[in-house]
mmCIF file as gemmi writes it, N, C-alpha and C atoms, coordinates in Angstrom:
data_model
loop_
_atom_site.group_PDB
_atom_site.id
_atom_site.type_symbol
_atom_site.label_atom_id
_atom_site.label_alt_id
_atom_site.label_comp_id
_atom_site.label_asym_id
_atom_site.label_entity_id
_atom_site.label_seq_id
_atom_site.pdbx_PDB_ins_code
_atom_site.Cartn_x
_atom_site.Cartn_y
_atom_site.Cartn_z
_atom_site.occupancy
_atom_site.B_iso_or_equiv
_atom_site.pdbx_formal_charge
_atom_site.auth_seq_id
_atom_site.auth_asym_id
_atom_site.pdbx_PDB_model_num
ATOM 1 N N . UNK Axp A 1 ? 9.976 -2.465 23.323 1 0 ? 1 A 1
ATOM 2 C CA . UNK Axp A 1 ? 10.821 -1.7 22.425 1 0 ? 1 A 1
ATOM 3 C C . UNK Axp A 1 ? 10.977 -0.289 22.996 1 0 ? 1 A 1
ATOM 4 N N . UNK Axp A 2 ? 11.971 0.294 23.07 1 0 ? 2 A 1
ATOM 5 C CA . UNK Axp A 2 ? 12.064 1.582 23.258 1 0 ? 2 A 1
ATOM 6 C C . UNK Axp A 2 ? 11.599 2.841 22.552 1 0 ? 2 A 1
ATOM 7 N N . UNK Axp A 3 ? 11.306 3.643 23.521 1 0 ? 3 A 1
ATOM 8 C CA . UNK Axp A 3 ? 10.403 4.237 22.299 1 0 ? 3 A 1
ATOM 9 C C . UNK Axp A 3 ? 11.576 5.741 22.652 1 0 ? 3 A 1
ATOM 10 N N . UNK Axp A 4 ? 10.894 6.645 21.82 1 0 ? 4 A 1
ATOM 11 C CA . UNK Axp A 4 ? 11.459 7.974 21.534 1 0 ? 4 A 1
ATOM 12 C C . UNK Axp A 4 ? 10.699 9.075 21.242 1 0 ? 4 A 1
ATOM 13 N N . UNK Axp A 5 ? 10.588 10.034 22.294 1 0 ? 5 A 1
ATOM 14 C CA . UNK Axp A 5 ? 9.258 11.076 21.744 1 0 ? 5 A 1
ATOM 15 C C . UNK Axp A 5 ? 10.038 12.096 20.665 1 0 ? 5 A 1
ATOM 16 N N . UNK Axp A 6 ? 9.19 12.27 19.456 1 0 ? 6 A 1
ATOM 17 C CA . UNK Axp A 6 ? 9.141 13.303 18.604 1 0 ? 6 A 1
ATOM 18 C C . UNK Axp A 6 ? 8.134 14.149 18.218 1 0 ? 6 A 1
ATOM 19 N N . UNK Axp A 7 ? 8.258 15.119 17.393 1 0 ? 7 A 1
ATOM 20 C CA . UNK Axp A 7 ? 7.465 16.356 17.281 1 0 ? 7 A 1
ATOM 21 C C . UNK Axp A 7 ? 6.78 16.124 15.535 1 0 ? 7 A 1
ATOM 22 N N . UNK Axp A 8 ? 5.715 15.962 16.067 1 0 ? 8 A 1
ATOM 23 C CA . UNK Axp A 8 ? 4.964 15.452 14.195 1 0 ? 8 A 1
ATOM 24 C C . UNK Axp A 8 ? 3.933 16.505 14.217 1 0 ? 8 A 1
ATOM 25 N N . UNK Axp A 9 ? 4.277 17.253 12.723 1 0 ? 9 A 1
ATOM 26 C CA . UNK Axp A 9 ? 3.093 18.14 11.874 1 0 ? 9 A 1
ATOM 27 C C . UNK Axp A 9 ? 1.926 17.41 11.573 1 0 ? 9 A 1
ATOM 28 N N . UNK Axp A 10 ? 0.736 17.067 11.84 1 0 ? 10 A 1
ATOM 29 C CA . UNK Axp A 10 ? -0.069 16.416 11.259 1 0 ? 10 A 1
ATOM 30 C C . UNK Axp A 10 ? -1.037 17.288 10.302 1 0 ? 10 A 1
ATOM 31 N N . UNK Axp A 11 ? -1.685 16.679 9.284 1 0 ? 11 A 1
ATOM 32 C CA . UNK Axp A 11 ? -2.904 17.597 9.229 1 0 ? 11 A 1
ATOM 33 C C . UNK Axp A 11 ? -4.318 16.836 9.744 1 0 ? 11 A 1
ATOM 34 N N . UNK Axp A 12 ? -5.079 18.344 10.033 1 0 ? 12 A 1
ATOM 35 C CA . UNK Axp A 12 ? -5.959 17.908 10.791 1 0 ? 12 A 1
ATOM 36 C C . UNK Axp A 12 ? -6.985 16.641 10.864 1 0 ? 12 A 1
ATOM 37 N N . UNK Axp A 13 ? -7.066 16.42 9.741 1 0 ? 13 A 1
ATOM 38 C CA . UNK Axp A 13 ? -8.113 15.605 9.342 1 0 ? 13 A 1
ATOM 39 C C . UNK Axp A 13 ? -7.379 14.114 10.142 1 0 ? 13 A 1
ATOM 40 N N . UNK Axp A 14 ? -5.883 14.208 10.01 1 0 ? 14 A 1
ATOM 41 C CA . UNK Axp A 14 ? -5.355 12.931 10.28 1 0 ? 14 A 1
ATOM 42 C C . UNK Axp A 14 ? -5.277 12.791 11.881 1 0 ? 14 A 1
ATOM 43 N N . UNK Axp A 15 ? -5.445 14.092 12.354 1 0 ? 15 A 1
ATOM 44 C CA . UNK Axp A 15 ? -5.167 13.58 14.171 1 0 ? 15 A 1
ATOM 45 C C . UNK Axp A 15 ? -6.779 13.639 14.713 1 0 ? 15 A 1
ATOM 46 N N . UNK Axp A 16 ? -7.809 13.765 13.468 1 0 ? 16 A 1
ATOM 47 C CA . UNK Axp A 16 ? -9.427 13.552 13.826 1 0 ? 16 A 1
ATOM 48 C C . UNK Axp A 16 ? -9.895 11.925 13.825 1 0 ? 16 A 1
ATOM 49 N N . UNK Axp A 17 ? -8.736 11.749 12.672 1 0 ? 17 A 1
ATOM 50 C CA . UNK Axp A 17 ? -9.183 10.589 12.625 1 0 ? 17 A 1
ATOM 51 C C . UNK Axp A 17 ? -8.177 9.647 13.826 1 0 ? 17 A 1
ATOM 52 N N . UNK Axp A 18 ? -6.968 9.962 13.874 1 0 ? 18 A 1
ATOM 53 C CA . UNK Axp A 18 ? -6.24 8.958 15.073 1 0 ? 18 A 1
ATOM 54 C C . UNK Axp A 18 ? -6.753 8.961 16.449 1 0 ? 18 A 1
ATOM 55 N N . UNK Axp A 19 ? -7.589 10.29 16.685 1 0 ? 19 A 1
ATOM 56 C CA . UNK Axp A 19 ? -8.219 10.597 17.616 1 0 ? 19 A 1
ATOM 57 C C . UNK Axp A 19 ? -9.683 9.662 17.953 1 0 ? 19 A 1
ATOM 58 N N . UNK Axp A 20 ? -10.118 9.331 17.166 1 0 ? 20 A 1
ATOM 59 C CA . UNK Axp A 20 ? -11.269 8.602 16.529 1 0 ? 20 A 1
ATOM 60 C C . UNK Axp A 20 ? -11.119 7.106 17.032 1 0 ? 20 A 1
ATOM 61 N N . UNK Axp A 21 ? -10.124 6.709 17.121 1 0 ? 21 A 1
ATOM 62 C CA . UNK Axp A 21 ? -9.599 5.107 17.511 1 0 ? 21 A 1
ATOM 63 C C . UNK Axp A 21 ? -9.765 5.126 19.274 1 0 ? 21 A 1
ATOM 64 N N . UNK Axp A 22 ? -11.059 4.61 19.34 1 0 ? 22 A 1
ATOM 65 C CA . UNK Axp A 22 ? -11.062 4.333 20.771 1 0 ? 22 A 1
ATOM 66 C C . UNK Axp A 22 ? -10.427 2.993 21.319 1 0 ? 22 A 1
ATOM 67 N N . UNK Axp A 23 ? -10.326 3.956 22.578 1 0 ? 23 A 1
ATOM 68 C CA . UNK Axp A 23 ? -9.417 2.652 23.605 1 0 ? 23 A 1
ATOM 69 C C . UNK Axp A 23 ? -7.692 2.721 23.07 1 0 ? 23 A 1
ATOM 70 N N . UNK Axp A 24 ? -7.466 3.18 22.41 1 0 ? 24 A 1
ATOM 71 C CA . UNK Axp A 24 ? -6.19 2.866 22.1 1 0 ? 24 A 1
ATOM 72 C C . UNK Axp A 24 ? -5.164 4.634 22.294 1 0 ? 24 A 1
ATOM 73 N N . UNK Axp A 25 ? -4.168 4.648 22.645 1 0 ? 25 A 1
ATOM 74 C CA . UNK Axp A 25 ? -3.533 6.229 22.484 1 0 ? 25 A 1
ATOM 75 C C . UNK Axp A 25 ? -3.149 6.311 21.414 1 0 ? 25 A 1
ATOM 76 N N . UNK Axp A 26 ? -2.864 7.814 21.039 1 0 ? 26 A 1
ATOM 77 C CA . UNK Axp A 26 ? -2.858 8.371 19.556 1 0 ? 26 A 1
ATOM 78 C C . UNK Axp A 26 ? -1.858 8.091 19.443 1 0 ? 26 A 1
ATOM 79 N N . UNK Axp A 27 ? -0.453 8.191 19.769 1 0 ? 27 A 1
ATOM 80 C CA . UNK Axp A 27 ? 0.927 7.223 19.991 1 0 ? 27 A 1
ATOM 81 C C . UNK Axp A 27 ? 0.804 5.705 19.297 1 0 ? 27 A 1
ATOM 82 N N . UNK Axp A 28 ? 0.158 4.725 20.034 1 0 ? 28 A 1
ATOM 83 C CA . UNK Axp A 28 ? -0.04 3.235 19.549 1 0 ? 28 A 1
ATOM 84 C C . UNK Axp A 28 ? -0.984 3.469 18.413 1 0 ? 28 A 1
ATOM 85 N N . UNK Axp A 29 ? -1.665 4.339 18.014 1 0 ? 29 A 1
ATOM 86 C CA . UNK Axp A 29 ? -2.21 4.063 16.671 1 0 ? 29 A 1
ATOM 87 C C . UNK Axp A 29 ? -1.524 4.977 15.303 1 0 ? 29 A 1
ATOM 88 N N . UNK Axp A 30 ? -0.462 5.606 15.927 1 0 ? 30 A 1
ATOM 89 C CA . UNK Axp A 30 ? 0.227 6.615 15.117 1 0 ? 30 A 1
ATOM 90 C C . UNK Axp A 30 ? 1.592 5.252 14.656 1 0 ? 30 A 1
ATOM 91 N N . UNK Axp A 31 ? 1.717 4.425 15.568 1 0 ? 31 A 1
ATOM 92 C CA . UNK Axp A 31 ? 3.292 3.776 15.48 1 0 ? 31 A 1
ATOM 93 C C . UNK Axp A 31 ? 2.237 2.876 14.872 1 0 ? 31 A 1
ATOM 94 N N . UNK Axp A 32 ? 1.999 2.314 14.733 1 0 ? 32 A 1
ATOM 95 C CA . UNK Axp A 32 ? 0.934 0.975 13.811 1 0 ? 32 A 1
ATOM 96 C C . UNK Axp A 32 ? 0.582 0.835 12.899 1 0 ? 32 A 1
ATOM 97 N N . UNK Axp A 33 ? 0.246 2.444 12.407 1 0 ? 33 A 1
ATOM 98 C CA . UNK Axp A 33 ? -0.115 3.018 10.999 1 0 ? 33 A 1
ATOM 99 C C . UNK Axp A 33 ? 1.079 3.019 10.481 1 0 ? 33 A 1
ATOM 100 N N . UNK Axp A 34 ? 2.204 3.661 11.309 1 0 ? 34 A 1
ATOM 101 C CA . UNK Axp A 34 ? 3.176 3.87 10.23 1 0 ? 34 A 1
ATOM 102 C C . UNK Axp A 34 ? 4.5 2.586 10.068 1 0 ? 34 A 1
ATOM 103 N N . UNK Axp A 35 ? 3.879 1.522 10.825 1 0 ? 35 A 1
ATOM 104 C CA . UNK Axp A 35 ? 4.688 0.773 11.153 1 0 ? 35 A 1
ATOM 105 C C . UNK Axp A 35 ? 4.203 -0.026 9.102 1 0 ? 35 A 1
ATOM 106 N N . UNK Axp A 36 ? 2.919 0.085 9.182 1 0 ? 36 A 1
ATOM 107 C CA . UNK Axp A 36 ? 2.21 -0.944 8.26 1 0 ? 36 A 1
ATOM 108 C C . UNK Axp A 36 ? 3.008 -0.083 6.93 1 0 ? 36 A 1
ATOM 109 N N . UNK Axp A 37 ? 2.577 1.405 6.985 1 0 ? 37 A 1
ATOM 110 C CA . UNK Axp A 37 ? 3.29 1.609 5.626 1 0 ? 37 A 1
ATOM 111 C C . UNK Axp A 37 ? 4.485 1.767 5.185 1 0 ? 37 A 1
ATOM 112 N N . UNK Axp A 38 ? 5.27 1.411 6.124 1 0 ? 38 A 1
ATOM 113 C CA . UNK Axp A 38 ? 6.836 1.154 5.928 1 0 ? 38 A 1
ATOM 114 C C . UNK Axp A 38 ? 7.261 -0.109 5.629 1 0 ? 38 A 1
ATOM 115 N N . UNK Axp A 39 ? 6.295 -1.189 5.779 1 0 ? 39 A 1
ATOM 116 C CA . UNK Axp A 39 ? 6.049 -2.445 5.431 1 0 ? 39 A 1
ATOM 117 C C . UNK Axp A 39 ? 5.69 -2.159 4.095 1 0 ? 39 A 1
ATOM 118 N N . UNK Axp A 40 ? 4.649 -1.91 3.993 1 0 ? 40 A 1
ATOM 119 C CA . UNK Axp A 40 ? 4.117 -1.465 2.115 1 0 ? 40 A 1
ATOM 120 C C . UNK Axp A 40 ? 5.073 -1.087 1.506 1 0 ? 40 A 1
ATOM 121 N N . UNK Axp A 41 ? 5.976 -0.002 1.647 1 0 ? 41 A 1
ATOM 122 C CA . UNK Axp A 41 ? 6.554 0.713 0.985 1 0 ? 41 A 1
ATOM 123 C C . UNK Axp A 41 ? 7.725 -0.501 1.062 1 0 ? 41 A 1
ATOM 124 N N . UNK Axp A 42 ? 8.17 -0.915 1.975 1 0 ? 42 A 1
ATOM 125 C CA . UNK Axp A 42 ? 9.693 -2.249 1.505 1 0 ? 42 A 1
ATOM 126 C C . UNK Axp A 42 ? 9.268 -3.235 0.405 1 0 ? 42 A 1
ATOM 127 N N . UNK Axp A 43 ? 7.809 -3.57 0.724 1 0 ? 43 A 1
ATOM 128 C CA . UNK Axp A 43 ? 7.334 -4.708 -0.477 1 0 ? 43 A 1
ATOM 129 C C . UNK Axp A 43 ? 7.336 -4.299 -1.671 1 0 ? 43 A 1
ATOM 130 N N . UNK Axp A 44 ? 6.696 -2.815 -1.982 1 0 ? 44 A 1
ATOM 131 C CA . UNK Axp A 44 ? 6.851 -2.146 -3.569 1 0 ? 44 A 1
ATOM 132 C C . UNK Axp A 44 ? 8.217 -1.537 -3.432 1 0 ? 44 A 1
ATOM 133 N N . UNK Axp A 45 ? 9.288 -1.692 -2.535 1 0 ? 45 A 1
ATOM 134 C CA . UNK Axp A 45 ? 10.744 -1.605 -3.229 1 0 ? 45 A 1
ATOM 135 C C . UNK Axp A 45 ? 10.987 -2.984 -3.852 1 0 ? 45 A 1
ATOM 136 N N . UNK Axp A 46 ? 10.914 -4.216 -2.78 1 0 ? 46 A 1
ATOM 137 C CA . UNK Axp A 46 ? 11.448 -5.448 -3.467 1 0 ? 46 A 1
ATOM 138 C C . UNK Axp A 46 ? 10.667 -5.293 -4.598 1 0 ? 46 A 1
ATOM 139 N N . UNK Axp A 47 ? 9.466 -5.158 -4.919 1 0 ? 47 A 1
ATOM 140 C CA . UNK Axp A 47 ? 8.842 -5.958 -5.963 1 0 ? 47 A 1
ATOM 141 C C . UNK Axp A 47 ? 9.325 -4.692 -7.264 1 0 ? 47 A 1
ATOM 142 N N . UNK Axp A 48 ? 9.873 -3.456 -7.29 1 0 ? 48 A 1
ATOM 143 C CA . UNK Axp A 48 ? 10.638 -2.907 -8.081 1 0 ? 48 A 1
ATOM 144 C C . UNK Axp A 48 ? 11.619 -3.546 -8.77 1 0 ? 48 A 1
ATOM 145 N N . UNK Axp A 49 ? 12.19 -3.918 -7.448 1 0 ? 49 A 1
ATOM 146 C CA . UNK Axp A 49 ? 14 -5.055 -7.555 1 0 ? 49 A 1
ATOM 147 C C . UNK Axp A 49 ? 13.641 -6.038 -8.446 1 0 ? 49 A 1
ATOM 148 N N . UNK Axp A 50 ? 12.461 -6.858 -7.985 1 0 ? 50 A 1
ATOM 149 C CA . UNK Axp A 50 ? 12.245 -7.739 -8.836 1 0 ? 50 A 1
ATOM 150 C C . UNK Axp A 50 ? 12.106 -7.745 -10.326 1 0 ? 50 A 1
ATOM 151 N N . UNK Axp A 51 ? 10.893 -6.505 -10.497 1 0 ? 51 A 1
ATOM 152 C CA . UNK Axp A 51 ? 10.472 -6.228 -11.929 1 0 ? 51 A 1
ATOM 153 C C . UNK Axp A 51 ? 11.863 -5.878 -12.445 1 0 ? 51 A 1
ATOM 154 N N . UNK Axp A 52 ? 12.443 -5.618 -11.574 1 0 ? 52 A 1
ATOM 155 C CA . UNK Axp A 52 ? 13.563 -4.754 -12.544 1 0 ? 52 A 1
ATOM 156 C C . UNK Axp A 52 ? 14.737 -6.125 -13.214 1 0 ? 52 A 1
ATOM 157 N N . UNK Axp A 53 ? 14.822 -6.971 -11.929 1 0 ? 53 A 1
ATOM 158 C CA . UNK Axp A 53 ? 15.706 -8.153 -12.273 1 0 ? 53 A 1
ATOM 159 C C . UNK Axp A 53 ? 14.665 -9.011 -13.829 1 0 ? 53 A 1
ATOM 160 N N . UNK Axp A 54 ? 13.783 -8.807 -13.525 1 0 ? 54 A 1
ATOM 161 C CA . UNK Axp A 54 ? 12.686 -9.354 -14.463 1 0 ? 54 A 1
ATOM 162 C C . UNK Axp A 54 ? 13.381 -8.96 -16.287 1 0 ? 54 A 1
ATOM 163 N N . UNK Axp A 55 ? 13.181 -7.553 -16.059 1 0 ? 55 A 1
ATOM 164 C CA . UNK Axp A 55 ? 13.425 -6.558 -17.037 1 0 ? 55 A 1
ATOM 165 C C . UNK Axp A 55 ? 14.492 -7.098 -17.566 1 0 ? 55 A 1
ATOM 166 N N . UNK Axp A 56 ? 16.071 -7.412 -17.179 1 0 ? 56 A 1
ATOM 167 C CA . UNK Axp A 56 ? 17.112 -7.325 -17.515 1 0 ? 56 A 1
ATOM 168 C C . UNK Axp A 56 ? 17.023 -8.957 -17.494 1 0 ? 56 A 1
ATOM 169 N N . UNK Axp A 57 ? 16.368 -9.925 -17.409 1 0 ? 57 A 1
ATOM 170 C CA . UNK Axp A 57 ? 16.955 -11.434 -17.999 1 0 ? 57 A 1
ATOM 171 C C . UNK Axp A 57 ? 16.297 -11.381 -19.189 1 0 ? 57 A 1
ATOM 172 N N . UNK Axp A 58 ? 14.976 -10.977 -19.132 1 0 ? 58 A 1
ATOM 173 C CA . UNK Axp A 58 ? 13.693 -11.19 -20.643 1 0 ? 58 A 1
ATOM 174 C C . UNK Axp A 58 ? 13.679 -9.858 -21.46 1 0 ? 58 A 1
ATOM 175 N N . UNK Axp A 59 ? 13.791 -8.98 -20.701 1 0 ? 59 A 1
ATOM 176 C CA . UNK Axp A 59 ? 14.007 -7.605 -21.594 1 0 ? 59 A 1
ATOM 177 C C . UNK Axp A 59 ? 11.933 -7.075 -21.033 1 0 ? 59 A 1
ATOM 178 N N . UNK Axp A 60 ? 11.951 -5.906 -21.522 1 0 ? 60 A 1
ATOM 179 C CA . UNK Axp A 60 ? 11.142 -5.093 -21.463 1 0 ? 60 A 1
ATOM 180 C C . UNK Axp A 60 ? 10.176 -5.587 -21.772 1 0 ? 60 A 1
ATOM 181 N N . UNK Axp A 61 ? 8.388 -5.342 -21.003 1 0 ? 61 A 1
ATOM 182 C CA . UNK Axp A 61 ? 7.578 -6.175 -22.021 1 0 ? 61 A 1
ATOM 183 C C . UNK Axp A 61 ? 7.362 -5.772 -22.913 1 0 ? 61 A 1
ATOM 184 N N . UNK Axp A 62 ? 6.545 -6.069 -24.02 1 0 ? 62 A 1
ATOM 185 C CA . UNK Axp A 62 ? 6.01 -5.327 -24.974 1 0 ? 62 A 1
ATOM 186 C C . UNK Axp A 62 ? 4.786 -4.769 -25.399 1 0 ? 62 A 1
ATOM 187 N N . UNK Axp A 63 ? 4.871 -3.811 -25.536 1 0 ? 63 A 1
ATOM 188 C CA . UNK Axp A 63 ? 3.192 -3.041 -26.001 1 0 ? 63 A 1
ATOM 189 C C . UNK Axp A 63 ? 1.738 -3.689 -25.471 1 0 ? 63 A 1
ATOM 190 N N . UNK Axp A 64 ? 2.141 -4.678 -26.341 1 0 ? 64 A 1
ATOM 191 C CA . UNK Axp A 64 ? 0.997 -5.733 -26.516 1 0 ? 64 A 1
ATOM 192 C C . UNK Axp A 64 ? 0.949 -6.715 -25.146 1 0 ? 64 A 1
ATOM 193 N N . UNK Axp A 65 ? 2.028 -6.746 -24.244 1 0 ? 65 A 1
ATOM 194 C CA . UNK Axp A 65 ? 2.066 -7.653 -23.102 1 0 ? 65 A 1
ATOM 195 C C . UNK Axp A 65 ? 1.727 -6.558 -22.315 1 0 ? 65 A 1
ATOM 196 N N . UNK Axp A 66 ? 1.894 -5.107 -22.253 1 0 ? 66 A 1
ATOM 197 C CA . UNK Axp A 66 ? 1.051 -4.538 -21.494 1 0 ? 66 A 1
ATOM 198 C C . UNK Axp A 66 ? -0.351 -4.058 -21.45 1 0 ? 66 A 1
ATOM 199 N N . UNK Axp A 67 ? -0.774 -4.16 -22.934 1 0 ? 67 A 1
ATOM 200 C CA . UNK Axp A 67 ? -2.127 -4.096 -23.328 1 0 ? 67 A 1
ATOM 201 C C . UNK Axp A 67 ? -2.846 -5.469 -22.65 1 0 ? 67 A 1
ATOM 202 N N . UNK Axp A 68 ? -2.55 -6.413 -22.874 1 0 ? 68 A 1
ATOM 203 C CA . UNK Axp A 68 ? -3.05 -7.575 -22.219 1 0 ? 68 A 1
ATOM 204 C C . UNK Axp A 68 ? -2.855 -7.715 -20.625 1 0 ? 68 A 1
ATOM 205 N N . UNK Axp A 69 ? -1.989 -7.356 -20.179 1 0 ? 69 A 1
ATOM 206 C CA . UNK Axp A 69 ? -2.11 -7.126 -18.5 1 0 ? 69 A 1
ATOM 207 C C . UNK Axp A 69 ? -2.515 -5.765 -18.004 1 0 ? 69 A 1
ATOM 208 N N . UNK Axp A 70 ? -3.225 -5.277 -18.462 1 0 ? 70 A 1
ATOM 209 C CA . UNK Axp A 70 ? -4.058 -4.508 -18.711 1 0 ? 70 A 1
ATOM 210 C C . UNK Axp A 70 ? -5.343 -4.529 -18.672 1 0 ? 70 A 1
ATOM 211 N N . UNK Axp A 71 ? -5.944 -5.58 -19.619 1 0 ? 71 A 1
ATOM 212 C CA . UNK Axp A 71 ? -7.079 -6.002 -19.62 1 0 ? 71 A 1
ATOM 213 C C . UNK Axp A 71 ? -7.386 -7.07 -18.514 1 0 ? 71 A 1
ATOM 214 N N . UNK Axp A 72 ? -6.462 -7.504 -18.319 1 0 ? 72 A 1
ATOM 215 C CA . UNK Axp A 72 ? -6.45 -8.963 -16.817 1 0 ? 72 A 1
ATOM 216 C C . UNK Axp A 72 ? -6.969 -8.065 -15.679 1 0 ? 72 A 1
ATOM 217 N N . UNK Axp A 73 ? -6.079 -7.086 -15.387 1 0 ? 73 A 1
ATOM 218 C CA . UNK Axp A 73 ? -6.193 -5.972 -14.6 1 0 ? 73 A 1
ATOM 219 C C . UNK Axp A 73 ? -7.735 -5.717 -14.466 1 0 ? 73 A 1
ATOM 220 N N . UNK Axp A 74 ? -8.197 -5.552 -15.701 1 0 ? 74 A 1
ATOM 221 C CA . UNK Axp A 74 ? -9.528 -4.62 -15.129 1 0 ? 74 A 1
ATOM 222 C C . UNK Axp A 74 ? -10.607 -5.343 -15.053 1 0 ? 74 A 1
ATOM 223 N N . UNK Axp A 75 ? -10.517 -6.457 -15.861 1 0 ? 75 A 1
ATOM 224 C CA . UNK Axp A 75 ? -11.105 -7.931 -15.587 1 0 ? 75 A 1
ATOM 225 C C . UNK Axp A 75 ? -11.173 -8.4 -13.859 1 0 ? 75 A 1
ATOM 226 N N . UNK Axp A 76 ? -10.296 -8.336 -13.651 1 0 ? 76 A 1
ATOM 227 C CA . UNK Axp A 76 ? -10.303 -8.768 -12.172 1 0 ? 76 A 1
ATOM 228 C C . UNK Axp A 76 ? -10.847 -7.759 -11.439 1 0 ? 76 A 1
ATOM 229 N N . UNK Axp A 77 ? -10.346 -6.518 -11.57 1 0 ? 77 A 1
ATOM 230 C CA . UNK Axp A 77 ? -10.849 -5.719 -10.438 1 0 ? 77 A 1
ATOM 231 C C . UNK Axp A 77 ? -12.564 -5.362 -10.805 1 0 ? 77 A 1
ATOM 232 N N . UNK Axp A 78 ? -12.926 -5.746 -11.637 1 0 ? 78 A 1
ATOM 233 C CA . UNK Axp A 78 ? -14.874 -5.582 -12.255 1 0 ? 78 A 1
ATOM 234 C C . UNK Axp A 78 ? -15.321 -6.831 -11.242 1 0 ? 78 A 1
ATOM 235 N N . UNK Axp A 79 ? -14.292 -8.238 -11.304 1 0 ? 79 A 1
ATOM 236 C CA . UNK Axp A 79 ? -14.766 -9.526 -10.536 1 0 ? 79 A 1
ATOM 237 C C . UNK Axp A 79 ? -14.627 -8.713 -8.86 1 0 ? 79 A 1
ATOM 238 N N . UNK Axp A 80 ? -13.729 -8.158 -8.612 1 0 ? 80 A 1
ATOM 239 C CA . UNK Axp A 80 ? -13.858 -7.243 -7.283 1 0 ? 80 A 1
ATOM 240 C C . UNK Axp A 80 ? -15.051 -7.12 -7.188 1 0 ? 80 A 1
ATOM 241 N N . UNK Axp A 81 ? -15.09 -6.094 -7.464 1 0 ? 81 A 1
ATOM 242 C CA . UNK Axp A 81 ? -16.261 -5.037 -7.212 1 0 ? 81 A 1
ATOM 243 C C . UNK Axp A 81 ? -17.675 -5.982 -7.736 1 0 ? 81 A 1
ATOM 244 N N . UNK Axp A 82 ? -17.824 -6.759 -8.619 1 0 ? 82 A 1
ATOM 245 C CA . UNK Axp A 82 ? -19.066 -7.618 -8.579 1 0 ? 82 A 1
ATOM 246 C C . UNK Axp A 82 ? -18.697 -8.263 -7.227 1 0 ? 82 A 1
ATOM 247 N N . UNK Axp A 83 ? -18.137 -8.99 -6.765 1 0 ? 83 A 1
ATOM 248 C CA . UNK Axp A 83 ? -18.423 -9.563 -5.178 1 0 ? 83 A 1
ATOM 249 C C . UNK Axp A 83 ? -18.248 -8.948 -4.338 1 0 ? 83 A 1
ATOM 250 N N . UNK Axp A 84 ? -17.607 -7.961 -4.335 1 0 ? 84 A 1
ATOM 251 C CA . UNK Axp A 84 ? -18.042 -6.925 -3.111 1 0 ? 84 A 1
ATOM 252 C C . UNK Axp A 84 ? -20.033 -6.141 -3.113 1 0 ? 84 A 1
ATOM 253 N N . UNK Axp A 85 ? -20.138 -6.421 -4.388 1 0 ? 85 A 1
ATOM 254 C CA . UNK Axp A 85 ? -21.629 -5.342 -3.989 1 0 ? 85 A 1
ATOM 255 C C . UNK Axp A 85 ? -22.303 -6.65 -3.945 1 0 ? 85 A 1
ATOM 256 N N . UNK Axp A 86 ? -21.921 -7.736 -4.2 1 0 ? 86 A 1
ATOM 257 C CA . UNK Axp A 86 ? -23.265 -9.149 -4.065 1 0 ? 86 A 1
ATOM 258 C C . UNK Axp A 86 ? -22.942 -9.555 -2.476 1 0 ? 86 A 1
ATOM 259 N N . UNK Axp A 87 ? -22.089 -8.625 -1.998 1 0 ? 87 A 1
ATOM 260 C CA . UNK Axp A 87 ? -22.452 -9.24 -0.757 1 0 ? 87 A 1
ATOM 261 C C . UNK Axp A 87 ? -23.028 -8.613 0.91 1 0 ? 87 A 1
């Protein structure tokens, strides 16, 4: 792929840590990082699109459907964190 040199502000902490990645140049771990969160960031657009297409066939949830995915929510992430420290 062709590449293109540009001029990036970092803060420090972030070129300690890209610096930190041995064996690899701060370049290939700068394009990798940001390759991934431009990936992230397209998936929480679609999945916006989605909620949103969601929104407009069923309508809005309600109170109570967010109180309950809510509680799923924290239910699961307690099952997280119990198997992360049992292991």
């Amino acid at each position: 792929m062709t590449k293109r040199r540009v001029t990036l502000s970092l803060d420090q902490d972030v070129i300690e840590a890209l610096e930190a990645v041995s064996g690899r140049s701060m370049s290939a771990v700068a394009n990798e990082a940001l390759r991934d969160a431009l990936a992230a960031e397209a998936h929480r657009a679609a999945l916006r699109e989605w909620l949103d297409e969601l929104d407009e066939k069923y309508g809005a949830p309600s109170p109570e459907q967010f109180a309950a995915a809510d509680a799923l929510l924290k239910v699961v992430q307690r099952g997280n964190a119990d198997a992360t420290s049992a292991a």
